[in-house]
C-alpha positions in Angstrom: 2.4 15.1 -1.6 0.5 18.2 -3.1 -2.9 16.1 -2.8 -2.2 15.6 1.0 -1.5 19.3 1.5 -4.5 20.4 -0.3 -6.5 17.8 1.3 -5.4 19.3 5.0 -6.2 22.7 3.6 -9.4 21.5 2.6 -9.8 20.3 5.5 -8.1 23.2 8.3 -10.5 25.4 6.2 -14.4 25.1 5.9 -14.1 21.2 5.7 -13.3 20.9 9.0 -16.8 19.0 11.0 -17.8 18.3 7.8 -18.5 14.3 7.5 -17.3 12.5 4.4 -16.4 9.1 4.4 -12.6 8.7 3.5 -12.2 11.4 6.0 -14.2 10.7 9.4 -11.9 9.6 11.6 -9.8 12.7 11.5 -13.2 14.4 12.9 -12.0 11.8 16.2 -8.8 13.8 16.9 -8.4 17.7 18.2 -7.8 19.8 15.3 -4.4 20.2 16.4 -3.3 16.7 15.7 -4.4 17.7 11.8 -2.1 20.7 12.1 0.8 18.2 13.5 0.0 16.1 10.3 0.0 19.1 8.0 3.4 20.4 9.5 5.1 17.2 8.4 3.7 16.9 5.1 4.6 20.3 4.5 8.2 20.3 5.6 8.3 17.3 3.4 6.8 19.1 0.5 10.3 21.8 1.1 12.4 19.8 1.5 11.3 18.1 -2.3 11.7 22.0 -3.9 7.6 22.9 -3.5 6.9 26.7 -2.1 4.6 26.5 0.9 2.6 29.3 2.2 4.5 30.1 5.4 0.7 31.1 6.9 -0.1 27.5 7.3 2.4 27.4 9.7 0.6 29.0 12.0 -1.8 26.4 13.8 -4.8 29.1 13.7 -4.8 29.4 10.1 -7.6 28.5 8.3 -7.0 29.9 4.8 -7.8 32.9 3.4 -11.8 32.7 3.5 -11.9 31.4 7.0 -11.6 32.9 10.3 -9.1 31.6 12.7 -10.4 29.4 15.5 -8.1 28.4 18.9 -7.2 25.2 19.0 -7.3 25.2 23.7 
């Protein structure tokens, strides 16, 4: 569970565009469909006791090092 969420952070963040192989075919989707994804792992991640960062709830989010981008 906390490998997936890192993974979508990884990925919401600078990863995003970035090709690698076990990952391409999320590059085929709008980024929003990752932030759907993310959503579900982490209210999964609550509901099992781990503390989320309530910013990644917000589909613009990108992490702390990134800037937002719109997701139109």
């Amino acid at each position: 569970m906390l490998g997936q969420h890192r993974e979508c952070c990884a990925l919401r963040g600078n990863g995003w565009g970035k090709p690698h192989s076990t990952v391409n075919y999320v590059f085929n989707y709008p980024p929003y469909k990752l932030f759907q994804y993310h959503l579900l792992i982490m209210d999964e991640m609550k509901k099992r006791g781990y503390n989320v960062d309530p910013m990644w709830y917000e589909p613009t989010y990108r992490g702390k090092a990134v800037a937002a981008i719109w997701f139109g």
